[in-house]
Backbone bond lengths (Angstrom), bond angles and torsions (degrees), N, CA, C in turn:
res aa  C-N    CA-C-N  psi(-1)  N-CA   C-N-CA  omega(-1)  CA-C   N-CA-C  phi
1 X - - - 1.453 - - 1.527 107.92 -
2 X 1.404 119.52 70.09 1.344 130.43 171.43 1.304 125.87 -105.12
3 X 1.354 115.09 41.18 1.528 113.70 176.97 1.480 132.46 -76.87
4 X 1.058 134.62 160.76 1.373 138.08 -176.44 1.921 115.66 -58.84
5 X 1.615 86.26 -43.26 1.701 88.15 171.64 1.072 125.35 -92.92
6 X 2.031 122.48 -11.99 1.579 106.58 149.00 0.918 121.52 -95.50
7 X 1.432 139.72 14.45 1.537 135.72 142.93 1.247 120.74 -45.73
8 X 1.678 117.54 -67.48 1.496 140.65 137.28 1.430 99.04 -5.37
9 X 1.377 105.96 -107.86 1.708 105.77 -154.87 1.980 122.56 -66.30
10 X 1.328 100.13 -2.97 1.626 101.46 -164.46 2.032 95.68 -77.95
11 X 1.339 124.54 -28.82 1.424 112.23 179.76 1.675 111.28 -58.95
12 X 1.411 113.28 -32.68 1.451 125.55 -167.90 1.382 87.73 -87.14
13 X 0.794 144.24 -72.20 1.582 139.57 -147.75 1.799 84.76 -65.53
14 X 1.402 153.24 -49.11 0.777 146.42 -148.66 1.415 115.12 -74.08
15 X 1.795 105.16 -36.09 1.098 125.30 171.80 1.801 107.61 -64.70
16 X 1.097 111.15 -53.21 1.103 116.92 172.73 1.860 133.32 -26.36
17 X 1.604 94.82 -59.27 1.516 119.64 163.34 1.486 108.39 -69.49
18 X 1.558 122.83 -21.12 1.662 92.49 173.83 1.613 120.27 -92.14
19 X 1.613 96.38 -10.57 1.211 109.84 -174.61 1.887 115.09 -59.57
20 X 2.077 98.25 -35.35 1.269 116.38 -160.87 1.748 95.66 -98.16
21 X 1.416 116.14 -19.22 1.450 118.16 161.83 1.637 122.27 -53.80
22 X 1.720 108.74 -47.83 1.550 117.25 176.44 1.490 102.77 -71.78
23 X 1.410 116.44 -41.28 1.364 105.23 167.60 1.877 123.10 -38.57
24 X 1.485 93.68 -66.31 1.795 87.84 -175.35 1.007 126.96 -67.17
25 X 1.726 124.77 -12.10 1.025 140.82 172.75 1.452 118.39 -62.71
26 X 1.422 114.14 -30.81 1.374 126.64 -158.74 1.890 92.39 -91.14
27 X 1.244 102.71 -46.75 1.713 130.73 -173.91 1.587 104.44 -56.52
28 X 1.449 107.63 -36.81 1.634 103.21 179.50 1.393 142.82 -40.55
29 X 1.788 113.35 -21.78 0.838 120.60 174.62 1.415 145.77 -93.72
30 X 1.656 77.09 -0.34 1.755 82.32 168.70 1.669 116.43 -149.03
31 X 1.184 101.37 11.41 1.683 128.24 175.82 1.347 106.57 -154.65
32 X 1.909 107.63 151.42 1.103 87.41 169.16 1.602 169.05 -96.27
33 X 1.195 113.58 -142.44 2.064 80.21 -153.36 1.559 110.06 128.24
34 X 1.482 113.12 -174.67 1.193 95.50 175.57 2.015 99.83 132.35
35 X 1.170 100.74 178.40 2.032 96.53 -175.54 1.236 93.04 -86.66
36 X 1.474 160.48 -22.62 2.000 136.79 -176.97 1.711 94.25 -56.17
37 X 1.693 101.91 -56.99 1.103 108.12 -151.70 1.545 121.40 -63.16
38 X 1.450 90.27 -25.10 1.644 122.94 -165.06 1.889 99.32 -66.32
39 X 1.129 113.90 -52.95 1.740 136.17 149.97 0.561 134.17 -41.02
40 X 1.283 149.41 -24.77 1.361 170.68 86.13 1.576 118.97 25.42
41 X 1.741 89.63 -87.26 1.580 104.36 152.43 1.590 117.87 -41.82
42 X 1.114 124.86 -68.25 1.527 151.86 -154.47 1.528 81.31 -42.60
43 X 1.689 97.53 -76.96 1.620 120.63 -179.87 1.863 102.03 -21.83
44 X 1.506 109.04 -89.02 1.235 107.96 -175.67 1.290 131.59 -57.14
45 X 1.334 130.27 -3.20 1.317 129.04 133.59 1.378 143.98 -11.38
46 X 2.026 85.04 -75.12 1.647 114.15 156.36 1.357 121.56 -28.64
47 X 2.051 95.67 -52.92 1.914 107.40 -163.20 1.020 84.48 -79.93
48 X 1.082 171.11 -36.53 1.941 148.01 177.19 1.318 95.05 -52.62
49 X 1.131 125.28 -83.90 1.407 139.84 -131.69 1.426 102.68 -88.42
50 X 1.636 124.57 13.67 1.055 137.40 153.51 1.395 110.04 -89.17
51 X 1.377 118.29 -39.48 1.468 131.20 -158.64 1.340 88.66 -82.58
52 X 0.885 140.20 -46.15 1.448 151.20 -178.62 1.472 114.81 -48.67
53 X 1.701 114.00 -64.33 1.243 116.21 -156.75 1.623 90.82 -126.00
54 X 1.289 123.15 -5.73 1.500 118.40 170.65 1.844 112.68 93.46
55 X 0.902 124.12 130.75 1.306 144.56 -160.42 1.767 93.98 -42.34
56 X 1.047 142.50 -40.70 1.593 143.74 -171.13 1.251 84.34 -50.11
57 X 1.593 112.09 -77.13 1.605 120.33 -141.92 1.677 108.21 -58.64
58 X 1.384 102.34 -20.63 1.752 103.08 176.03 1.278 98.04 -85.16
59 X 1.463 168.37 -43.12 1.015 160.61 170.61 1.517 118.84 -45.39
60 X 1.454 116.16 -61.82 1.497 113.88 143.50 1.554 134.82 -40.66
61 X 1.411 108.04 -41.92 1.549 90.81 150.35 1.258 159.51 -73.19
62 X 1.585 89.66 -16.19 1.741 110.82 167.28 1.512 119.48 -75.27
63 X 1.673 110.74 -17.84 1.280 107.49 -166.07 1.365 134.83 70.43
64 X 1.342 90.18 -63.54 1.988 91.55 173.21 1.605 106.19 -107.92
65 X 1.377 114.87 162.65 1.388 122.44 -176.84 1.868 110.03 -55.99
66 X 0.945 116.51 140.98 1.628 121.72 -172.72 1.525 101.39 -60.44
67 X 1.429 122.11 -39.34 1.496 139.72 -179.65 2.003 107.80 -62.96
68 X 1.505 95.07 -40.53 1.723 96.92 -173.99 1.877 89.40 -83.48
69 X 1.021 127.85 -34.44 1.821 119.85 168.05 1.963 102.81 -47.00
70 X 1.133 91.85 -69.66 1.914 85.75 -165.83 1.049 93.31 -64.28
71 X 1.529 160.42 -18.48 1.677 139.29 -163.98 2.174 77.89 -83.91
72 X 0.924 106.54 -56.66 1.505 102.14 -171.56 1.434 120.07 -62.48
73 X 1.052 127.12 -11.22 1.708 144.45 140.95 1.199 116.02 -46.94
74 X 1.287 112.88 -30.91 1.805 121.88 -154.04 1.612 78.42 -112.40
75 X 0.745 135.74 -41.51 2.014 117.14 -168.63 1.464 96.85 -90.68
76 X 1.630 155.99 -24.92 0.905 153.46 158.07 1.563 107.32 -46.12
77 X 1.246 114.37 -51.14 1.686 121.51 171.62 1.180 108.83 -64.87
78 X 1.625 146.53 -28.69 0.784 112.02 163.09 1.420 129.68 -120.05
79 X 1.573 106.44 16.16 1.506 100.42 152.19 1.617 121.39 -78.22
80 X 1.160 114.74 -12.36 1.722 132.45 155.71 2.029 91.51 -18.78
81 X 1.673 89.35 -80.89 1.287 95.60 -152.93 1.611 99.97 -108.28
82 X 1.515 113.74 54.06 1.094 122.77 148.06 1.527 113.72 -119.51
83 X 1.099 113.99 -22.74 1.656 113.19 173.26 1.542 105.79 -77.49
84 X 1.428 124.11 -28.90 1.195 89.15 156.50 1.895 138.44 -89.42
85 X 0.865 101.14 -4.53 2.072 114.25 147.15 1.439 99.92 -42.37
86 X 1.530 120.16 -51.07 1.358 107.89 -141.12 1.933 95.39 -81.62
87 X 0.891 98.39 -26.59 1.844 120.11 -166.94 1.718 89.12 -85.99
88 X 1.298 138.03 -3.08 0.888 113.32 170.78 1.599 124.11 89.31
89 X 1.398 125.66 9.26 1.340 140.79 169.30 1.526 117.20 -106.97
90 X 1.513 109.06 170.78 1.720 84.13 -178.63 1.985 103.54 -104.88
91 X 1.327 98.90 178.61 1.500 132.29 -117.46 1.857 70.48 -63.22
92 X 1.516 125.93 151.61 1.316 147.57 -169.34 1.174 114.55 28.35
93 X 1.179 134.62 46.34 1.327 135.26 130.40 1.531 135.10 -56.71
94 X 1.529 99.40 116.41 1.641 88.92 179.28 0.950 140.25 -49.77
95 X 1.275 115.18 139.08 1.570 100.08 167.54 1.420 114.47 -130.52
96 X 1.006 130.48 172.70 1.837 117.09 -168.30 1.596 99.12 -150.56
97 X 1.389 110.12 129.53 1.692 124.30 169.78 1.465 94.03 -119.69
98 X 1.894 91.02 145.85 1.203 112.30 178.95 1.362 113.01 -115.88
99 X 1.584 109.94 95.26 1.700 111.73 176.57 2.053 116.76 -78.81
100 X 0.865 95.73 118.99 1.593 108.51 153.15 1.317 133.27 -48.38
101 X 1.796 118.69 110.20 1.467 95.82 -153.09 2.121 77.09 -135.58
102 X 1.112 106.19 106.16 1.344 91.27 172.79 2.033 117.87 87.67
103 X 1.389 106.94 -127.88 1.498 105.36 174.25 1.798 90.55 -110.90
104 X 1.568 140.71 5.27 0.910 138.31 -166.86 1.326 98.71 -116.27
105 X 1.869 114.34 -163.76 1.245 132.28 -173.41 1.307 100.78 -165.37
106 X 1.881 98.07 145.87 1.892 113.92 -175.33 1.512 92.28 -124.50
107 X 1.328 116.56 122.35 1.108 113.85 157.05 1.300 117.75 -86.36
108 X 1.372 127.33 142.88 1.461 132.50 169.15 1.200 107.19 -139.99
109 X 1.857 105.03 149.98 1.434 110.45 -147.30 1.875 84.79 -139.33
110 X 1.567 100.36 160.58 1.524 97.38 172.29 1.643 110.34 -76.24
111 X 1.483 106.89 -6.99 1.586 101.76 -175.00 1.665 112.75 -78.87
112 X 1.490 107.99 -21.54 1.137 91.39 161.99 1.674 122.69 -109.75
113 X 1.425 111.40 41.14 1.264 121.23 170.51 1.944 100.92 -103.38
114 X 1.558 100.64 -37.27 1.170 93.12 164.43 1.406 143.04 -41.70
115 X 1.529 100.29 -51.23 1.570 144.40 -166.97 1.768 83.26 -71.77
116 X 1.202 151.22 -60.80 1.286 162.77 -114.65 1.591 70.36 -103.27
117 X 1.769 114.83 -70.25 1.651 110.91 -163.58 1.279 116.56 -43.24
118 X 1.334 120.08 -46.59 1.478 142.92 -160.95 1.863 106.91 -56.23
119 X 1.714 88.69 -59.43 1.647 103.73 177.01 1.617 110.67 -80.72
120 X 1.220 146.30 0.80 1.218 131.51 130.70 1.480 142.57 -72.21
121 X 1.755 98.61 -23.98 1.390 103.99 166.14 1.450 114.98 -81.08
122 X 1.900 133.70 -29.96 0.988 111.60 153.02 1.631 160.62 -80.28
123 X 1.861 80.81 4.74 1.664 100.55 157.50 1.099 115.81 -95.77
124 X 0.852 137.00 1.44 1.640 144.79 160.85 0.825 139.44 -52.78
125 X 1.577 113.73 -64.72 1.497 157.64 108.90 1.450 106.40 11.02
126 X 1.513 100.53 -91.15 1.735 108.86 -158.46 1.798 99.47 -73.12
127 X 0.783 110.28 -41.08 1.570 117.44 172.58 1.952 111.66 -48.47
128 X 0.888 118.70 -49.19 1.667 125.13 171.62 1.736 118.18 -61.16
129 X 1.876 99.31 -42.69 1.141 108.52 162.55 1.513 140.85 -52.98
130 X 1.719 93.00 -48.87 1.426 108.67 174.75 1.624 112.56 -74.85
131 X 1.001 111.18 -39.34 1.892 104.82 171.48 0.959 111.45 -53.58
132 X 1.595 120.03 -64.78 1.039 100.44 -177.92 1.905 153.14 -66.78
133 X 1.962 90.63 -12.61 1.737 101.23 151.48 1.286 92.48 -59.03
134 X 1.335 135.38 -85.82 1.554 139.75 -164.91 1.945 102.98 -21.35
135 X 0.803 123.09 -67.21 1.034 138.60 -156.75 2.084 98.49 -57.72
136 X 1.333 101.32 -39.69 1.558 112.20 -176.77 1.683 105.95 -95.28
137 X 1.000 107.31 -11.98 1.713 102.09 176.14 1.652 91.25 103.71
138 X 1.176 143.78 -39.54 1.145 157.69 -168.21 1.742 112.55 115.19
139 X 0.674 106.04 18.14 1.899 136.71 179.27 1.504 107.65 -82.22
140 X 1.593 118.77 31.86 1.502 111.29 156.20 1.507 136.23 -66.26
């Protein structure tokens, strides 16, 4: 699938899905949605815009190895529910700080530090997977 017009349109459409990935990601917490799902998307992003420009150019765009993303998914999850150990609750319990940003306020919570772990370890994941079919033709 090397055509001129999904060469063309697969960077935008790719952009597109990560745009609507941070969306559900953000949405998870009180509708549904959430970081699996968020990864998912994220993930299939990648598989366009691999199919498109070929497994290199997605590796160069990630910067770091898809494998060093999900190990860093996986320690976000569980410093989730090690800060609350540290605070003295038991193990992933939320907890929520309220930073001051201006005349407003952001709350941030470990649940969505969790949610953050979750959706990097499953773009991580499916992203390593899919290159590497990509990478074999799908000829495993």
């Amino acid at each position: 699938m090397n055509t001129l017009i999904f060469r063309t349109a697969a960077p935008l459409i790719a952009v597109v899905m990560l745009v609507f990935a941070g969306f559900i990601l953000l949405r998870g917490h009180n509708e549904p949605g959430g970081g699996f799902i968020a990864g998912l998307i994220a993930a299939a992003a990648m598989a366009v815009y691999g199919m498109s420009a070929g497994p290199s150019a997605v590796e160069k765009a990630l910067r770091l190895p898809s494998t060093s993303i999900a190990g860093l998914g996986i320690l976000l999850a569980i410093a989730s529910g090690l800060a609350s150990l540290v605070a003295g609750a038991p193990f992933l319990t939320g907890l929520w700080v309220v930073v001051p940003i201006g005349e407003g306020t952001l709350p941030l919570s470990t649940p969505l530090l969790f949610d953050i772990g979750v959706f990097l370890t499953v773009f991580g994941t499916l992203t390593a997977i899919l290159l590497a079919l990509e990478e074999t033709g799908g000829k495993a």
